[in-house]
Backbone atoms as SQL, in Angstrom:
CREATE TABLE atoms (id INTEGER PRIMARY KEY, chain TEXT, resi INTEGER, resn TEXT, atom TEXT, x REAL, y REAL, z REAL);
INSERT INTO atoms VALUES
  (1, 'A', 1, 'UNK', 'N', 0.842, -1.184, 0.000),
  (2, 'A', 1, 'UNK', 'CA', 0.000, 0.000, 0.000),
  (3, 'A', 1, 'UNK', 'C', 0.884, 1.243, 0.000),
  (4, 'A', 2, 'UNK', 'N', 0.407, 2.323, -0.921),
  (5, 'A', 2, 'UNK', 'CA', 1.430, 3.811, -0.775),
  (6, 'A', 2, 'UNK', 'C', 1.177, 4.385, 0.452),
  (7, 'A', 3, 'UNK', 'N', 1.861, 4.572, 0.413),
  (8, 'A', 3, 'UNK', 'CA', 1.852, 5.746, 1.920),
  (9, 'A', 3, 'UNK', 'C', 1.485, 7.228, 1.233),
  (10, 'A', 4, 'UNK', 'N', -0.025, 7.789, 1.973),
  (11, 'A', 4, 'UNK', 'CA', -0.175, 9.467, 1.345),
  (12, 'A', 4, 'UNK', 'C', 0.638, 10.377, 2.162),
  (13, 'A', 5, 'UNK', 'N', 1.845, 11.017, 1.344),
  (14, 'A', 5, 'UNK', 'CA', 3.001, 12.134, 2.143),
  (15, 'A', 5, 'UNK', 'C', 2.027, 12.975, 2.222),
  (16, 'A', 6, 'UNK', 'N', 0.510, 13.497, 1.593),
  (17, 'A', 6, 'UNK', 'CA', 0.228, 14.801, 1.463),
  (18, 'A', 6, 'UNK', 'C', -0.082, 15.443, 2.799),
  (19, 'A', 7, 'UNK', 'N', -0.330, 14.785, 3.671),
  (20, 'A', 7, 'UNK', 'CA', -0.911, 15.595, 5.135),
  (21, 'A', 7, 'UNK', 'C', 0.144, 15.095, 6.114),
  (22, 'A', 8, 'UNK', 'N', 1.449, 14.441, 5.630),
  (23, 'A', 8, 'UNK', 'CA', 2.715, 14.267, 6.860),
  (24, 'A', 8, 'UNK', 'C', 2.973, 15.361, 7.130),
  (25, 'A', 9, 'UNK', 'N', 3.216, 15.314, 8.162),
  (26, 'A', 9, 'UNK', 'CA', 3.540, 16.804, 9.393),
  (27, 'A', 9, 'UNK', 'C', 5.281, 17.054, 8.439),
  (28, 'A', 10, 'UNK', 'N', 5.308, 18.444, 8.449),
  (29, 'A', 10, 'UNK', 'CA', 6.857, 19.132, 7.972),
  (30, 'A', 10, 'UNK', 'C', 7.595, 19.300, 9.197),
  (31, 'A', 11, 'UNK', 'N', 7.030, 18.961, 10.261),
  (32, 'A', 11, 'UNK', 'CA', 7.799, 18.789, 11.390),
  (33, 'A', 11, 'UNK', 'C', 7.779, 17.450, 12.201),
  (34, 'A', 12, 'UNK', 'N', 7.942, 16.063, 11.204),
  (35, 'A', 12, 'UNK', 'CA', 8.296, 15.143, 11.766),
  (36, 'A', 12, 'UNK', 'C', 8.827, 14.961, 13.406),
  (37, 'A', 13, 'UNK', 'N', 8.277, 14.188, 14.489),
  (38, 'A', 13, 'UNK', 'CA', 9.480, 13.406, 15.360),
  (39, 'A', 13, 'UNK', 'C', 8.459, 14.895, 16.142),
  (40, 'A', 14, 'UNK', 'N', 8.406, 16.184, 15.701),
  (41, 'A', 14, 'UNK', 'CA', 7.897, 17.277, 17.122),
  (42, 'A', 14, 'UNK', 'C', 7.109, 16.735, 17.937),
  (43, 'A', 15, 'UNK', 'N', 7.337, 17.921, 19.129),
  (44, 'A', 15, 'UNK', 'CA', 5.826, 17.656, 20.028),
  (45, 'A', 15, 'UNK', 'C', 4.517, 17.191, 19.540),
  (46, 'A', 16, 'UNK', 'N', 3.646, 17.142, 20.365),
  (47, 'A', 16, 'UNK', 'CA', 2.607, 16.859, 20.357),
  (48, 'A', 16, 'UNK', 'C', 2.267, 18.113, 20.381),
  (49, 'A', 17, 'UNK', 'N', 1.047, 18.849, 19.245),
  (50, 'A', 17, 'UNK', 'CA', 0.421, 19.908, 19.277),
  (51, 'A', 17, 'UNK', 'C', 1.409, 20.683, 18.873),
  (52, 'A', 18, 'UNK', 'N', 2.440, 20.788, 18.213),
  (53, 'A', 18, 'UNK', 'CA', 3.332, 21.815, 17.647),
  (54, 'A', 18, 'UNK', 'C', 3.065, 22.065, 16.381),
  (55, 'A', 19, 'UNK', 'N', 2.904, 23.155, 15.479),
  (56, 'A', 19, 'UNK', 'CA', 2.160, 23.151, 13.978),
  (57, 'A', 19, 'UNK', 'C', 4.022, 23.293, 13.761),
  (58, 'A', 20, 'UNK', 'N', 3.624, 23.253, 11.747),
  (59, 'A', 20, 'UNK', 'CA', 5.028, 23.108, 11.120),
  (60, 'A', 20, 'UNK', 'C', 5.253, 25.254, 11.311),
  (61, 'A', 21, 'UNK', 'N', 6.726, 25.195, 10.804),
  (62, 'A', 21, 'UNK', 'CA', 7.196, 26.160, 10.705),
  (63, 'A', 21, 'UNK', 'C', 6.711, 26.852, 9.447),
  (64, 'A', 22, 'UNK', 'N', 6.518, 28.427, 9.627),
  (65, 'A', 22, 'UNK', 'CA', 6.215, 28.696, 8.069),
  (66, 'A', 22, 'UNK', 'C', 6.927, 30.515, 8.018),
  (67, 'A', 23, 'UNK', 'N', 6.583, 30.878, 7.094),
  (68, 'A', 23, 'UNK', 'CA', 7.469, 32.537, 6.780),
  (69, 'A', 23, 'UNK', 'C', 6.516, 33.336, 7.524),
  (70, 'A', 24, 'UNK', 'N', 6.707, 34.004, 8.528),
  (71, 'A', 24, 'UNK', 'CA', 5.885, 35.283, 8.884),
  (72, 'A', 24, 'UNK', 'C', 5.585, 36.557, 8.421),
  (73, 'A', 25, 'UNK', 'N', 6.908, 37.201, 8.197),
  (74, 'A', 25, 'UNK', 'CA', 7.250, 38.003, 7.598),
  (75, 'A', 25, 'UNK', 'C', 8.624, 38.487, 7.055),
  (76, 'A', 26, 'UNK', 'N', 8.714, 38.966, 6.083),
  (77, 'A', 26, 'UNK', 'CA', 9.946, 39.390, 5.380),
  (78, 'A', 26, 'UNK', 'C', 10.491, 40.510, 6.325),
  (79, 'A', 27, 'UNK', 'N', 11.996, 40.531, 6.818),
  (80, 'A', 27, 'UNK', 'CA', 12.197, 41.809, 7.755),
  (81, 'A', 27, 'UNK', 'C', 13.539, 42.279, 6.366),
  (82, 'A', 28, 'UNK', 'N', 13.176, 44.064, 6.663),
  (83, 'A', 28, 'UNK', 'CA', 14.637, 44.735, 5.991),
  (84, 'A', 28, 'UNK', 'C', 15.261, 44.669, 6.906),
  (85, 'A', 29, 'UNK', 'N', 16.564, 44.989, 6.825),
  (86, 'A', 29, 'UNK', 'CA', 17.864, 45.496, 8.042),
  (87, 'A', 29, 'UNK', 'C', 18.368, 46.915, 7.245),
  (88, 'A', 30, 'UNK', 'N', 18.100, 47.688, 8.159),
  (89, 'A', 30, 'UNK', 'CA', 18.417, 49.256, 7.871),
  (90, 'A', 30, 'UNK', 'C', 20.219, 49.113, 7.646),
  (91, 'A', 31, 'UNK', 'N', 20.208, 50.577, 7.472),
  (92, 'A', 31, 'UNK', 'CA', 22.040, 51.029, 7.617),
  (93, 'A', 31, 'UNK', 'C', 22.490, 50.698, 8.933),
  (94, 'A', 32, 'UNK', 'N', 21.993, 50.917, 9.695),
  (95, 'A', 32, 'UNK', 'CA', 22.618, 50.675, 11.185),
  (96, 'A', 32, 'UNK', 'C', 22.594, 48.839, 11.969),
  (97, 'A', 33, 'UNK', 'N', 21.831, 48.224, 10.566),
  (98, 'A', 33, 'UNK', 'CA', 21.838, 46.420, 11.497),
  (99, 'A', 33, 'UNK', 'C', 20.393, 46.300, 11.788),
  (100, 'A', 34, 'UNK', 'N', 19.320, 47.758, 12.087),
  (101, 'A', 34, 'UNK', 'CA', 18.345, 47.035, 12.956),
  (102, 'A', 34, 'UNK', 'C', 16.894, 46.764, 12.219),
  (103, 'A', 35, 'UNK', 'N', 16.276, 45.792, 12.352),
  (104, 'A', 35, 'UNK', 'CA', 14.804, 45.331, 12.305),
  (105, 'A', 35, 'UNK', 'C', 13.820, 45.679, 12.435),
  (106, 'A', 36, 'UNK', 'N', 12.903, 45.556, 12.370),
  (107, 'A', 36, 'UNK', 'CA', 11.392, 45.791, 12.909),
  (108, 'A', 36, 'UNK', 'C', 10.226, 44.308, 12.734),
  (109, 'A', 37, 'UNK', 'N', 10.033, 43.734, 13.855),
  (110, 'A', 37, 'UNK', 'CA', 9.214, 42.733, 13.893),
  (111, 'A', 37, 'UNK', 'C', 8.026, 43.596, 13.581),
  (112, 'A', 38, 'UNK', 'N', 6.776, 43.407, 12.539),
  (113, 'A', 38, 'UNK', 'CA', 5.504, 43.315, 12.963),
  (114, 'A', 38, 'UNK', 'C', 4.843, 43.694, 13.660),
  (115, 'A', 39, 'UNK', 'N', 4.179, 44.805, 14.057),
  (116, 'A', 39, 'UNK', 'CA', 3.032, 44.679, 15.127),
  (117, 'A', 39, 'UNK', 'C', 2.095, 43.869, 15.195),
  (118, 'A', 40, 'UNK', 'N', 1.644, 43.023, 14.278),
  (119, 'A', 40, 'UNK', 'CA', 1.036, 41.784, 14.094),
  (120, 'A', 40, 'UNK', 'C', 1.191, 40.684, 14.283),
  (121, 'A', 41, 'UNK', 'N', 2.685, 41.043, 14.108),
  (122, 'A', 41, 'UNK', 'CA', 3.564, 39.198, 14.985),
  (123, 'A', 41, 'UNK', 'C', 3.547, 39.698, 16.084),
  (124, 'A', 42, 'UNK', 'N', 4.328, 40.823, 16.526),
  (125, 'A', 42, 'UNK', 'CA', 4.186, 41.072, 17.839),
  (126, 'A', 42, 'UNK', 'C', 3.421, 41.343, 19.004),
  (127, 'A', 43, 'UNK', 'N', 2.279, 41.242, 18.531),
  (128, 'A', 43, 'UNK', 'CA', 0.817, 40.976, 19.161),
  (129, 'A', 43, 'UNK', 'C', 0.806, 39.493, 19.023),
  (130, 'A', 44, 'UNK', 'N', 0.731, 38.869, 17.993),
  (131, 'A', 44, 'UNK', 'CA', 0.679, 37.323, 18.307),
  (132, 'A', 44, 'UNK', 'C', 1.483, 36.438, 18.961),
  (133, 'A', 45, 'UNK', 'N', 2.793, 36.815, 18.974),
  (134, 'A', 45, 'UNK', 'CA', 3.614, 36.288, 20.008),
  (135, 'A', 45, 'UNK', 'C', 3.932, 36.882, 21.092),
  (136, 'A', 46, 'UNK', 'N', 3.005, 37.911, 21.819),
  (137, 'A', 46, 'UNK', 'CA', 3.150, 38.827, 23.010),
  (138, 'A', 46, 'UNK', 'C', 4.373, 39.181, 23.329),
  (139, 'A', 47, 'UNK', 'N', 4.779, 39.557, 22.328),
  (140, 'A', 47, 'UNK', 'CA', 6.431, 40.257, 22.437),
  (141, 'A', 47, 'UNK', 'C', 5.798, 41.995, 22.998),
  (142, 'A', 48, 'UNK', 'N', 6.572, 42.317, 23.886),
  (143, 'A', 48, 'UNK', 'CA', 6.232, 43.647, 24.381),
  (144, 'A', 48, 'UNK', 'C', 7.503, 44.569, 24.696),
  (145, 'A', 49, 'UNK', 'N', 7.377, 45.658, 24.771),
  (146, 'A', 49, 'UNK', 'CA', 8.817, 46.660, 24.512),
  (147, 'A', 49, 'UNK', 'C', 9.636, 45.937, 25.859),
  (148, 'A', 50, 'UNK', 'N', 10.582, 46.286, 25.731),
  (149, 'A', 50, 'UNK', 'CA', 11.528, 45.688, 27.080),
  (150, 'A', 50, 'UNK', 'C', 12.099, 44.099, 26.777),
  (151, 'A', 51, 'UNK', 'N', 11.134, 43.183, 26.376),
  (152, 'A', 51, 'UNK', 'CA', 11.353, 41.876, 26.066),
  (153, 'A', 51, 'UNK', 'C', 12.568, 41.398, 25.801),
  (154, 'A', 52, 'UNK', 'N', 13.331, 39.957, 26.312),
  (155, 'A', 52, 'UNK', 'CA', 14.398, 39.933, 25.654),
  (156, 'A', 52, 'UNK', 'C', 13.791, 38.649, 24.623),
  (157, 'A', 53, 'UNK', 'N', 14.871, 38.250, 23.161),
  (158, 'A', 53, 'UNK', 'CA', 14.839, 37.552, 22.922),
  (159, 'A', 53, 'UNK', 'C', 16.135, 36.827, 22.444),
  (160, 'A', 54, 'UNK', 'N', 16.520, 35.820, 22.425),
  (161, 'A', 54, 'UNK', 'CA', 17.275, 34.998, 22.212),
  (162, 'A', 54, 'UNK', 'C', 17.929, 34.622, 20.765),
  (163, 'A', 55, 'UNK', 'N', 18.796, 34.677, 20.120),
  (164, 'A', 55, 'UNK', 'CA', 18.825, 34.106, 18.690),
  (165, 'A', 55, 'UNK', 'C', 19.405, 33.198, 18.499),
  (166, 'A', 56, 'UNK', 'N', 19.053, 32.159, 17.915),
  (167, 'A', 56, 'UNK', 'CA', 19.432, 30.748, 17.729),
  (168, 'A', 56, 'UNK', 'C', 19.672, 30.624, 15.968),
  (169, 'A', 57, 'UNK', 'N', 20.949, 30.245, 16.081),
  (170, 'A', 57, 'UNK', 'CA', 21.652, 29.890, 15.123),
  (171, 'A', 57, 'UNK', 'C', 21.708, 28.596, 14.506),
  (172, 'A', 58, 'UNK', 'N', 21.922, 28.220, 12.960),
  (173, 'A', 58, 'UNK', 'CA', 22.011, 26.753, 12.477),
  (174, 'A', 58, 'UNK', 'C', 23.229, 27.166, 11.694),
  (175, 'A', 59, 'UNK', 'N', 24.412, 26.040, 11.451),
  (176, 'A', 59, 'UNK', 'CA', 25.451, 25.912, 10.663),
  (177, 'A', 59, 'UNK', 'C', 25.231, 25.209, 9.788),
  (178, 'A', 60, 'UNK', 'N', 25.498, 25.577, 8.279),
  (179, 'A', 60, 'UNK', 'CA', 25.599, 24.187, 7.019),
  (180, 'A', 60, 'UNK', 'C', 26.866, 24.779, 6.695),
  (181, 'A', 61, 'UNK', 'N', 28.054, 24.235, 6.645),
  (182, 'A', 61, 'UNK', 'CA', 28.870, 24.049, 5.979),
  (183, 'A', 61, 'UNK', 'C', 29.682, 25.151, 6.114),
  (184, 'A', 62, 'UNK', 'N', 29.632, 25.379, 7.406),
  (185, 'A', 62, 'UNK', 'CA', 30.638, 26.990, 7.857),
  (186, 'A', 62, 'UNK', 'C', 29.973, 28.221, 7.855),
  (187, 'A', 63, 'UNK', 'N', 28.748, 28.223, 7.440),
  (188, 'A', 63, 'UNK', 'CA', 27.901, 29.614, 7.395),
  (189, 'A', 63, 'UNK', 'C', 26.529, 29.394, 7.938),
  (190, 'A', 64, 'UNK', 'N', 26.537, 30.465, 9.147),
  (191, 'A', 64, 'UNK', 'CA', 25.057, 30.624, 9.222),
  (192, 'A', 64, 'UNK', 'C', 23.601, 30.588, 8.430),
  (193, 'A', 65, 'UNK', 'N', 23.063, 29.551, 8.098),
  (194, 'A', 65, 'UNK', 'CA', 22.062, 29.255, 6.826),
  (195, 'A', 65, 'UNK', 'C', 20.238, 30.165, 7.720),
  (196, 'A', 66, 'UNK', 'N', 20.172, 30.129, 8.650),
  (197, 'A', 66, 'UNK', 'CA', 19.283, 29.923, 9.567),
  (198, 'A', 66, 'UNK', 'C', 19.008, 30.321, 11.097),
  (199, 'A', 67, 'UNK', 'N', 18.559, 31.664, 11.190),
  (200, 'A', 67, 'UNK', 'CA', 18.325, 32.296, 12.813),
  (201, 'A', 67, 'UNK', 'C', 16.307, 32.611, 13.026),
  (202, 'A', 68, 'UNK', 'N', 17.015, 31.914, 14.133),
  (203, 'A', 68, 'UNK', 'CA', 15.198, 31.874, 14.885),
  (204, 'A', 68, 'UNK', 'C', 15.547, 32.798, 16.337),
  (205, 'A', 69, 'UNK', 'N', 14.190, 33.198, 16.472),
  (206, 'A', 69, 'UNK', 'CA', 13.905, 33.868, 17.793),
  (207, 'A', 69, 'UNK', 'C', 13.066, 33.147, 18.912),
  (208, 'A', 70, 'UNK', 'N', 13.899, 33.393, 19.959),
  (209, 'A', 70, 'UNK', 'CA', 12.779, 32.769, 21.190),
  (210, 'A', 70, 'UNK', 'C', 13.121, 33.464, 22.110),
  (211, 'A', 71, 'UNK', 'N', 11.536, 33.850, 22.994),
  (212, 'A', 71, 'UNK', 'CA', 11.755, 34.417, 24.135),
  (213, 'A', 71, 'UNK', 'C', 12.432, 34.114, 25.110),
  (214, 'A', 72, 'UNK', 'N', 13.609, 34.797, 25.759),
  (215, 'A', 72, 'UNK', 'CA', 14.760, 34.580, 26.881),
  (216, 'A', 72, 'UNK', 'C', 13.574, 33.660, 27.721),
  (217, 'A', 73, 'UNK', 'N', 12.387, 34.354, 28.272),
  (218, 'A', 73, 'UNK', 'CA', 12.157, 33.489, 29.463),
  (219, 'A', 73, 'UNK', 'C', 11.686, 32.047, 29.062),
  (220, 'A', 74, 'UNK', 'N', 11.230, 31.966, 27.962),
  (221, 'A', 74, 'UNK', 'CA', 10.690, 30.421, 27.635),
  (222, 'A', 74, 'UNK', 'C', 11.651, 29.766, 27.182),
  (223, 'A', 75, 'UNK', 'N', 13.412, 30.355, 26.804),
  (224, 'A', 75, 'UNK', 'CA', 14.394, 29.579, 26.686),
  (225, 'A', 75, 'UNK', 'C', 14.854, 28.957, 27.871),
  (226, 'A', 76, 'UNK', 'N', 14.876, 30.325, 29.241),
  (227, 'A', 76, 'UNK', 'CA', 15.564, 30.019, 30.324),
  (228, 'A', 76, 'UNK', 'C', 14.573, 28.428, 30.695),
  (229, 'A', 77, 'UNK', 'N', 13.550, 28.626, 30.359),
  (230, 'A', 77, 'UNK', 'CA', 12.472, 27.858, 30.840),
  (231, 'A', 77, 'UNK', 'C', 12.807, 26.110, 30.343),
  (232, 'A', 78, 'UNK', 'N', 12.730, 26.130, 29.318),
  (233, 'A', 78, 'UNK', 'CA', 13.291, 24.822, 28.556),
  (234, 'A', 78, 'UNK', 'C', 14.938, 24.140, 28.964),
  (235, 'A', 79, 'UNK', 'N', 15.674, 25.319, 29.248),
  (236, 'A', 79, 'UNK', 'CA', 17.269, 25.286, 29.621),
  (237, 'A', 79, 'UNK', 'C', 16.582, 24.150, 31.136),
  (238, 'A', 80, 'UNK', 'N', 16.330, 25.122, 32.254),
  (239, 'A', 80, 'UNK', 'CA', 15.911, 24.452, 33.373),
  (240, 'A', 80, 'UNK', 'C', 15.201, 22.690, 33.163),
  (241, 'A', 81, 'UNK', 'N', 14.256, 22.866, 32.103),
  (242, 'A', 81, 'UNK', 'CA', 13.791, 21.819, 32.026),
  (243, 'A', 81, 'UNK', 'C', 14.723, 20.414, 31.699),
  (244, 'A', 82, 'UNK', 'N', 15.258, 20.540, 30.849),
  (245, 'A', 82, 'UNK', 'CA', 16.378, 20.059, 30.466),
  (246, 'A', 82, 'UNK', 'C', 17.632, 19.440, 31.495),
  (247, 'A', 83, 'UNK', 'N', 17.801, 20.312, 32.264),
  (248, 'A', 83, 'UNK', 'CA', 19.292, 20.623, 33.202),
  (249, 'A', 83, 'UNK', 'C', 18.674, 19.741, 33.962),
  (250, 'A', 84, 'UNK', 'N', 17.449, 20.476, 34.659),
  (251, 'A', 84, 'UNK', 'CA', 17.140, 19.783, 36.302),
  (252, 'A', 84, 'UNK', 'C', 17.365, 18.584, 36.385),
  (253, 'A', 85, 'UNK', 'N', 17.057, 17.512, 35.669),
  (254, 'A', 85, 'UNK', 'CA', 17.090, 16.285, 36.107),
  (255, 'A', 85, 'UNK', 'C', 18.674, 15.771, 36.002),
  (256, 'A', 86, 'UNK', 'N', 19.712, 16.586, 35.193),
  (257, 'A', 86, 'UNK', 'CA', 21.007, 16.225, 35.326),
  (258, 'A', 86, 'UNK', 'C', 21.367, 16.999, 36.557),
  (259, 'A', 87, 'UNK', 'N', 21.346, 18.126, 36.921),
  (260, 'A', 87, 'UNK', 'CA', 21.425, 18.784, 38.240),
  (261, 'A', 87, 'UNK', 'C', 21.484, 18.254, 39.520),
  (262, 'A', 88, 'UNK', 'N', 20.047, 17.611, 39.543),
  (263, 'A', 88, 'UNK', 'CA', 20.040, 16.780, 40.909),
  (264, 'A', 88, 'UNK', 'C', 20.683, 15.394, 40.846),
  (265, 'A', 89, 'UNK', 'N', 20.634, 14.841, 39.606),
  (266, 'A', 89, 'UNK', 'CA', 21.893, 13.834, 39.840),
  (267, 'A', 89, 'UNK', 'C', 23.157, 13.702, 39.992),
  (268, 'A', 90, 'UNK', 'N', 23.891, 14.958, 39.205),
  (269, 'A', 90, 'UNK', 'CA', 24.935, 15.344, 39.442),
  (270, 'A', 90, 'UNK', 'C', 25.151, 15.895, 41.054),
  (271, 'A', 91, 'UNK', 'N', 23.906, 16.375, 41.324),
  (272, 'A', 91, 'UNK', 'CA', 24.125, 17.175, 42.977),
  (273, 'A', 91, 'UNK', 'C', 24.117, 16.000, 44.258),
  (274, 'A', 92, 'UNK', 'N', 23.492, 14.861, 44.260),
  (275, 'A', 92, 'UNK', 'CA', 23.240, 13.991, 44.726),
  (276, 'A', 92, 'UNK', 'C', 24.185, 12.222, 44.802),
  (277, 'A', 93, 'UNK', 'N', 25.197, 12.800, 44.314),
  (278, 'A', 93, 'UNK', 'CA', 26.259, 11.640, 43.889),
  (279, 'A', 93, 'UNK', 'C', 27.105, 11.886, 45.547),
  (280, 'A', 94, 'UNK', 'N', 26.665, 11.802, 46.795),
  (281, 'A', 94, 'UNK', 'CA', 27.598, 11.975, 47.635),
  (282, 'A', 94, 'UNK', 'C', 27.893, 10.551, 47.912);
């Protein structure tokens, strides 16, 4: 029997409840380096003045191909998630 690719998730192996990745918006970079997110993304992802965010980098072949944004606190958040359970084992080896 074929297998139908047409409705396989573009984000294979993700969470549960995670949609695929897609283009939001096109950003310029002025003379000086800087951006402007959207007020439309930035309402949808409750980004608010002050906010930090994080930039995450991908390498192909010696060059940056690929930068994503995530909010510092939902990184710090995932970091913790991650760590804790090596933390207390590492802390607990007396």
């Amino acid at each position: 029997m074929e297998k139908d690719n047409s409705k396989a998730s573009c984000c294979e192996g993700g969470s549960a409840g995670m949609s695929c990745c897609r283009v939001e918006a096109l950003l310029g970079v002025d003379e000086r380096g800087q951006m402007v997110l959207p007020k439309e993304l930035r309402d949808r992802a409750n980004i608010k003045a002050g906010d930090k965010l994080a930039i995450v980098s991908w390498e192909k072949d010696g060059e940056i191909c690929c930068l994503a944004l995530i909010k510092a606190d939902n990184l710090a958040e995932r970091v913790r998630e991650f760590l804790g359970p090596v933390m207390r084992e590492g802390g607990s080896g007396s």
